[in-house]
C-alpha positions in Angstrom: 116.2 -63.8 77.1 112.3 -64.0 77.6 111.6 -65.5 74.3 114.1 -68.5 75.9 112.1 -68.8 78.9 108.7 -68.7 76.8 110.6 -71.8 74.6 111.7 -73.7 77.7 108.2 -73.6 79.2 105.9 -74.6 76.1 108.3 -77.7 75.6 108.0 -78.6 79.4 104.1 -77.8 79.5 104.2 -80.5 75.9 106.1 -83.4 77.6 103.8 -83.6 81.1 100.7 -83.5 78.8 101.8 -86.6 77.3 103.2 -88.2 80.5 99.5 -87.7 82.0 97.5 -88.8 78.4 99.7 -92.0 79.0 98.8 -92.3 83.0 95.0 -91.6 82.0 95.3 -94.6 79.2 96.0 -96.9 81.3 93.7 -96.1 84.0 91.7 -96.4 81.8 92.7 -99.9 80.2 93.2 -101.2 83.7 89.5 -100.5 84.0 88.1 -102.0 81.1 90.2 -104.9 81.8 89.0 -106.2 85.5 85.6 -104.8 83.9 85.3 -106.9 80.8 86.6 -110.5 79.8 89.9 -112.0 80.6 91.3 -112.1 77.0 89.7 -108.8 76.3 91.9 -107.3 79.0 95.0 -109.2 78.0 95.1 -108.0 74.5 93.9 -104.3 75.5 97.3 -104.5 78.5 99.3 -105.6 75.6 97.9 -103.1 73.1 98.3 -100.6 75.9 101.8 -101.7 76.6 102.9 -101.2 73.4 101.3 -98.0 73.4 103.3 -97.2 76.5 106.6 -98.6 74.7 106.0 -96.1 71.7 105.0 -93.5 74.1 108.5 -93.6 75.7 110.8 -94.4 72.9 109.2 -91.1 71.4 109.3 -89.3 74.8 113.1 -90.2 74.9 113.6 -89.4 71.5 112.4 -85.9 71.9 114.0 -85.6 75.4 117.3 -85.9 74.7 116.6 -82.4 72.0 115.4 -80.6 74.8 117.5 -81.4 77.0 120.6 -80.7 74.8 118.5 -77.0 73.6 117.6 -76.5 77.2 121.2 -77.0 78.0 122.1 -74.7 75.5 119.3 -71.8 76.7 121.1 -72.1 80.2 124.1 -71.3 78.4 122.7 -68.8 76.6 120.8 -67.1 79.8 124.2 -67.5 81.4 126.3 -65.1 79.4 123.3 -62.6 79.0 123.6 -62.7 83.0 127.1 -61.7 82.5 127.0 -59.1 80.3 123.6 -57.6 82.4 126.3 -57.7 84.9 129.1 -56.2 83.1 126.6 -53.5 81.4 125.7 -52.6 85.0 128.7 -52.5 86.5 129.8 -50.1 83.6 127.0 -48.0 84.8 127.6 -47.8 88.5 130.9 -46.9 87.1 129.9 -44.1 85.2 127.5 -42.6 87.6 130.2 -42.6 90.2 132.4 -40.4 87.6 129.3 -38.7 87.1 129.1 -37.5 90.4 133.1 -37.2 90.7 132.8 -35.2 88.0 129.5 -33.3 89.5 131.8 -32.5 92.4 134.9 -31.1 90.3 132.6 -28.7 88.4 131.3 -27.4 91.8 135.0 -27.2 93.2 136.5 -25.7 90.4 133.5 -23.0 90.3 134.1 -22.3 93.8 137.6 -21.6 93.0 136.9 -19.4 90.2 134.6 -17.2 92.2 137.6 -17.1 94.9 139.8 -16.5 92.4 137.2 -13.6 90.5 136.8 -11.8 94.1 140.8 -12.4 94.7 141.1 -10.2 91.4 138.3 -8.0 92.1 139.7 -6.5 95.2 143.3 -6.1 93.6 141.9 -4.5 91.1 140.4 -1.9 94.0 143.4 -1.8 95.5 145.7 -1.3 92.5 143.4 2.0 91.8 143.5 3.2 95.4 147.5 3.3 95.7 148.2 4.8 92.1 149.4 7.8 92.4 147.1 10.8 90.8 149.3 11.3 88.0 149.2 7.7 86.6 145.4 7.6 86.5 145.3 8.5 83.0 147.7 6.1 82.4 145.8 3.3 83.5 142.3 4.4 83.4 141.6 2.3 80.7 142.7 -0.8 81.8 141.3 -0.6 85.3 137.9 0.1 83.6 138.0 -2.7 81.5 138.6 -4.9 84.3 136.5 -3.2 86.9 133.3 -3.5 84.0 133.9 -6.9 82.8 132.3 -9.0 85.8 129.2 -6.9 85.2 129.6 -7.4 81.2 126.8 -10.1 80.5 128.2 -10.1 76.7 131.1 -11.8 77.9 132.5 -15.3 78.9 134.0 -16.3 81.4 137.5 -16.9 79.9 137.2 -13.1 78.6 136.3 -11.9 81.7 139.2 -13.6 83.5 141.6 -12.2 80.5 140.2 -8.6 80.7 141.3 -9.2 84.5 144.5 -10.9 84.4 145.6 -8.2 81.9 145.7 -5.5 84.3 147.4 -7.7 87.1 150.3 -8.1 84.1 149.9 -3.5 83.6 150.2 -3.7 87.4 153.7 -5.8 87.1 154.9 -4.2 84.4 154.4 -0.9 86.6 156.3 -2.2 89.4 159.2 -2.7 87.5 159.0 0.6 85.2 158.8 2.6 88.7 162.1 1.1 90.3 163.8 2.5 87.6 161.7 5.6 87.1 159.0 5.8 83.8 157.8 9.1 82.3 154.8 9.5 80.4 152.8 12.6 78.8 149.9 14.0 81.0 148.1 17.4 82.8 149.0 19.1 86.1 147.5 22.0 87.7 149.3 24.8 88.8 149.1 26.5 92.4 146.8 29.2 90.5 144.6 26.1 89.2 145.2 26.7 85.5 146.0 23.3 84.2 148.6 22.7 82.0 150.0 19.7 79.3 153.4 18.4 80.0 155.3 15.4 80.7 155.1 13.3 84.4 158.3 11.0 85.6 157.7 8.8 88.3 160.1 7.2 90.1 158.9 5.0 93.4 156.4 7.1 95.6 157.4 10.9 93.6 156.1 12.0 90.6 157.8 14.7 88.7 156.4 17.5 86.3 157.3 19.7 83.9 155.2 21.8 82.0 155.9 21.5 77.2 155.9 25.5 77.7 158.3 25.6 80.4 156.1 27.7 82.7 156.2 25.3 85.5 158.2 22.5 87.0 158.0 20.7 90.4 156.6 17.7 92.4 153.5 16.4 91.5 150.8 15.6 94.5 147.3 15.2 95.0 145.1 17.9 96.8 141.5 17.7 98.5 138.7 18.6 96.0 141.0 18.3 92.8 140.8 15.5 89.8 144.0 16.7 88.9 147.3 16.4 89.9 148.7 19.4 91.4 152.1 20.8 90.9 153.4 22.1 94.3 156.0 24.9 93.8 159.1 25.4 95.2 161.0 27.9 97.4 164.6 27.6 96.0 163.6 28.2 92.4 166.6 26.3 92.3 164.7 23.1 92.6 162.3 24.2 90.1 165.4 24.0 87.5 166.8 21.0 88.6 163.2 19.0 88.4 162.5 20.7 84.6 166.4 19.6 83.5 165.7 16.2 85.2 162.5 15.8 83.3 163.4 16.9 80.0 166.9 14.6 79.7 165.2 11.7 81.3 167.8 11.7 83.8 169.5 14.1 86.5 169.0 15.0 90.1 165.4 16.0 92.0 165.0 17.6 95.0 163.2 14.4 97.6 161.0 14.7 100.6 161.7 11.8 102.6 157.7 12.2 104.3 156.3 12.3 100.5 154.2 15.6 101.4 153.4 15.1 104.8 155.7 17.7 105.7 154.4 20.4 103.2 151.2 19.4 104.6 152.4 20.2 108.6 154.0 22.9 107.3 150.6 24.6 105.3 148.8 23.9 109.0 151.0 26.4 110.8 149.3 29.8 111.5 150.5 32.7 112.6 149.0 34.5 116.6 146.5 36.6 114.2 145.2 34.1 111.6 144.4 32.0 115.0 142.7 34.4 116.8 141.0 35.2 113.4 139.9 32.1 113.5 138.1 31.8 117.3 136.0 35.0 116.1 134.2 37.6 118.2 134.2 36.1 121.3 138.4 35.5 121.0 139.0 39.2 120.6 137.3 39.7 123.7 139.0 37.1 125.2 142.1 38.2 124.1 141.0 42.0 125.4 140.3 40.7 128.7 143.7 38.6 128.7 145.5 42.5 128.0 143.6 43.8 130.8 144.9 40.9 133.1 148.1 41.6 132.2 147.9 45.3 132.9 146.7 45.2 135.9 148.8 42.1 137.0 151.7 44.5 136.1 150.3 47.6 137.4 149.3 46.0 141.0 152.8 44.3 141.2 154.7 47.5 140.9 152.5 49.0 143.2 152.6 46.2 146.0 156.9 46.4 144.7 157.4 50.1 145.6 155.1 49.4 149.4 157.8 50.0 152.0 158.1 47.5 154.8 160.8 48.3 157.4 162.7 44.9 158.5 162.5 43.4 161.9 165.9 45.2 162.3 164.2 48.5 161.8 161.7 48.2 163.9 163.5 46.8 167.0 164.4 50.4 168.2 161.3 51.6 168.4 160.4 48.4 170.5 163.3 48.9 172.6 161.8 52.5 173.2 158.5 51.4 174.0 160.1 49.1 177.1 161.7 52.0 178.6 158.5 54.4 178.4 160.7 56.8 176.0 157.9 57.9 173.9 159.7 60.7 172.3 162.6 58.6 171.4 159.9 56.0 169.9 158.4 58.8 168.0 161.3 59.5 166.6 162.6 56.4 165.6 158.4 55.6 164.3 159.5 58.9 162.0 162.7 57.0 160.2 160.1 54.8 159.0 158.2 54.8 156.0 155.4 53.1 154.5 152.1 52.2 156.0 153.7 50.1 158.9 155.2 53.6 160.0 152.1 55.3 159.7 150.4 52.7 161.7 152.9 52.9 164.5 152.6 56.7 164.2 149.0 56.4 164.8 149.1 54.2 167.5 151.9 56.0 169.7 149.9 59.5 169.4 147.2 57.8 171.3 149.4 55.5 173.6 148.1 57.7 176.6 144.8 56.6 176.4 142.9 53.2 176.4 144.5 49.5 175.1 141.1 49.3 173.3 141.4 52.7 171.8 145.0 52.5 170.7 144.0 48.8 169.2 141.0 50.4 167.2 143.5 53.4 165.8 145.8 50.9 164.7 143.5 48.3 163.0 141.8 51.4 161.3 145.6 52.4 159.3 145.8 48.6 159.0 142.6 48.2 157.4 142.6 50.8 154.9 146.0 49.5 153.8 144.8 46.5 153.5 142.1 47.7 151.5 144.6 49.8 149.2 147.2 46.7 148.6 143.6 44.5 147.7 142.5 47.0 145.1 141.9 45.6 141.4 143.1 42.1 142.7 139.1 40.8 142.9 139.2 42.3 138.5 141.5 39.4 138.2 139.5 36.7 140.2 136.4 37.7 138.3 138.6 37.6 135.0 139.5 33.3 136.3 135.9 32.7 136.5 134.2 34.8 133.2 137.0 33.6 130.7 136.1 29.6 130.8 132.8 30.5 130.3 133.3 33.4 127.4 135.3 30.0 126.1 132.1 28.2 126.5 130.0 30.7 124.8 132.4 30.6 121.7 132.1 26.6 121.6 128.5 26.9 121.4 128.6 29.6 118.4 131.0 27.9 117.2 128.9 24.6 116.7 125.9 27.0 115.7 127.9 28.2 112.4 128.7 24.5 112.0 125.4 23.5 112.1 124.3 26.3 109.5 127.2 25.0 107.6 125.8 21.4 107.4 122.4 22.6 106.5 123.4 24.4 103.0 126.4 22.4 102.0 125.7 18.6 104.0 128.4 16.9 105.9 130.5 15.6 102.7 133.0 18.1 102.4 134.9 18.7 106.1 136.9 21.4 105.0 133.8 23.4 104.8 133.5 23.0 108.7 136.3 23.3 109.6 135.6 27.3 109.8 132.7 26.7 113.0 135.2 24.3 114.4 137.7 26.1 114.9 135.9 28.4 116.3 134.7 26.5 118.9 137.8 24.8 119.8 140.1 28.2 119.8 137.5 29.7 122.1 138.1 27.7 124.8 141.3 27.0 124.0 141.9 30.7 124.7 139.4 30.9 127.5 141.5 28.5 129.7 144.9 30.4 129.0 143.3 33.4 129.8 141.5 31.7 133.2 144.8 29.8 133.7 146.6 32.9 133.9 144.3 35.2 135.5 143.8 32.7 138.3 148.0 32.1 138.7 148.5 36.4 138.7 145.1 36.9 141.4 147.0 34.1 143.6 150.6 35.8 143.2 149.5 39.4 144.2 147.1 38.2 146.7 150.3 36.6 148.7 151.6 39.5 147.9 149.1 41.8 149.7 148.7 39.1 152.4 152.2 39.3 153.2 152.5 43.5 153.5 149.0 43.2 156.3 150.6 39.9 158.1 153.9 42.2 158.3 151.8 45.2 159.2 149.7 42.8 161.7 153.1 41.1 163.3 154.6 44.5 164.5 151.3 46.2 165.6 151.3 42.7 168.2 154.7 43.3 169.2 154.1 47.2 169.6 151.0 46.6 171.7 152.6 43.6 173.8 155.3 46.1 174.3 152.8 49.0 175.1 150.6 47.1 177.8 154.0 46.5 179.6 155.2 49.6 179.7 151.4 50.6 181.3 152.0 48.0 183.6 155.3 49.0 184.7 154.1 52.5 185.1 151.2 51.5 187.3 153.4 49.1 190.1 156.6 52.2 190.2 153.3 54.7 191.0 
């Protein structure tokens, strides 16, 4: 296309070179001839006019060429222009696939690494809800596909097949365990000994019997072990229907509907000793100072029991007595009674010839010292509400001492291993609050108790004094 343009040009720059030769010519002639002689001038226009002629019958000879080859270099630059056109047209085209294609790759890449963590975490999961006994089964597979993405030996494609292949195991599982699989593999026994045999699992149970016959029974997973544990049976019973069932492939099994959980509740109960075995020291005294609660709640109780109080009935003829200044026949009827009201009363009608103030005193003095008699040992029981919260406290804190200790030889990992100081310190003052519970329930019950004989004791001394200072009274007006 350039070497068109170059052509083009020279030819143009050729034809106004001539066209101003010609124009300088006759300049020139037209000079020369109104310069020089008439005749001179004629035949130099004329020469020059001919000149001219030839000038232009070769200019138009060559222009018509030129025009037709320019014509035909239009032409020419015409359909280059096209297919410049066409050429980038293709190319606009092919950097928009480009990019089209830039933006697939980047999609497609993002769902593969979607896809690649989708399968990462099922492969996680699969391994976390396998039961113990089938992780021999498919330890190899989860491996595999658990190493692959870190594999740098390997594509993509064999990464994703590696991956893919235990999603298929994990199918192929599911419908195996609907119907029940078996497959050979090791338990451990109760005694830890661990022992080849044969596993069938069917849904959320796994069954095993031992090849030498020396054990049969559920299969579960325990704390601490890598193998699956065989958990033996009451009804041996059971035992013998699991090894038939495994042995023929089919049969009846015994079938916890909690899938351990019950075992498991079951393992956690204790017995009264192995829990107060468990709170230490401090729980036996608790537990000592809980006894001597309890004795002397019962001992105190049989002793405020067995007080006599006479009933209102009882008294009211020694009050009728009193009204009619019959001291003997008050004395006597004071002598029916028994119990500390009567020796009260006795007390205070020995002395009813002297002073109100005096009798008062005598009276209060029987009162007090029964009150005194019905109080004793109560206050062991009060002091037994308040010390047993805080020997409950004082187990806590020993408790979390030992746990402590515990923590700094074997770490925090394992939490059966603390569970000893725990418990300690939660059975402490679990056992200290039953202890002040009760205590505090049996010093309020025998307290009433006692209150009630000294109100009784306090309600007739009023009534015999009210019944004394009338009688006075009396005596003094009929004198």
């Amino acid at each position: 296309m350039n070497d068109i343009g170059f052509y083009y040009t020279h030819r143009r720059n050729r034809f106004e070179r001539v066209v101003v030769f010609t124009l300088c010519v006759l300049c020139l002639t037209a000079i020369y001839a109104f310069a020089g002689p008439a005749p001179e001038m004629e035949q130099k226009l004329e020469a020059g006019l001919q000149e001219l002629t030839g000038v232009r019958q070769a200019i138009g000879k060559e222009k018509l060429p030129m025009v037709k080859g320019l014509n035909a270099l239009e032409d020419e630059v015409m359909i280059v222009r096209q297919e410049h056109q066409k050429v980038m047209r293709q190319l606009d085209s092919r950097n928009l696939d480009l990019n089209n294609l830039r933006s697939e790759i980047k999609t497609r890449k993002g769902e593969k690494s979607y896809i690649s963590n989708l399968l990462g975490e099922y492969i996680r999961n699969f391994e976390s809800r396998l039961h113990i006994a089938e992780l021999d089964l498919y330890g190899d597979a989860i491996e595999a596909a658990v190493l692959a993405p870190d594999n740098t030996n390997l594509s993509d494609e064999e990464i994703f097949v590696q991956q893919t292949a235990l999603v298929e195991a994990s199918i192929l599982r599911l419908q195996n365990v609907v119907g029940g699989t078996a497959f050979v593999g090791r338990a451990a026994g109760e005694d830890g000994m661990v022992k080849d045999g044969q596993f069938i699992v069917v849904g959320p149970v796994a069954l095993f019997a031992a090849t030498d016959g020396s054990m049969a029974g559920i299969a579960e997973q325990q704390l601490g072990s890598l193998e699956p544990t065989v958990m033996p049976f009451a009804d041996p019973a059971n035992a013998a229907m699991v090894a038939a069932t495994v042995k023929q492939m089919q049969g009846d099994f015994p079938f916890d509907p909690s899938l351990g959980n019950a075992r498991k509740i079951e393992e956690t109960n204790e017995t009264f000793k192995e829990h107060i075995r468990k709170g230490g020291m401090v729980a036996y005294v608790i537990l000592g100072m809980f006894v001597l609660c309890v004795a002397v709640a019962l001992v105190k109780w049989i002793q405020l029991a067995l007080v006599p109080m006479p009933s209102e009935k009882a008294v009211q003829p020694v009050l009728r007595a009193m009204l009619v200044n019959d001291y003997p026949t008050a004395a006597a009827e004071i002598g029916k009674l028994k119990g500390p009201t009567a020796a009260m009363l006795a007390s205070g009608i020995d002395h009813i010839a002297e002073p109100k103030e005096l009798v008062e005193e005598v009276m209060y003095e029987e009162m007090l010292t029964t009150r005194m008699s019905v109080n004793r040992l109560t206050p062991f029981l009060a002091v037994c509400a308040s010390t047993a919260p805080l020997m409950g406290l004082l187990g806590t804190v020993t408790g979390i001492i030992n746990t402590f200790k515990l923590i700094t030889v074997f770490g925090s990992g394992d939490v059966k291993t603390l569970s000893g100081g725990i418990s300690e310190a939660l059975i402490t003052t679990e056992l200290g609050l039953v202890v002040a519970i009760s205590a505090l329930v049996l010093y309020a019950f025998l307290s009433r108790k006692a209150k009630s004989i000294t109100d009784g004791m306090e309600q007739v001394a009023i009534l015999f004094m009210n019944r004394a200072t009338r009688t006075v009274a009396g005596s003094g007006a009929v004198s």
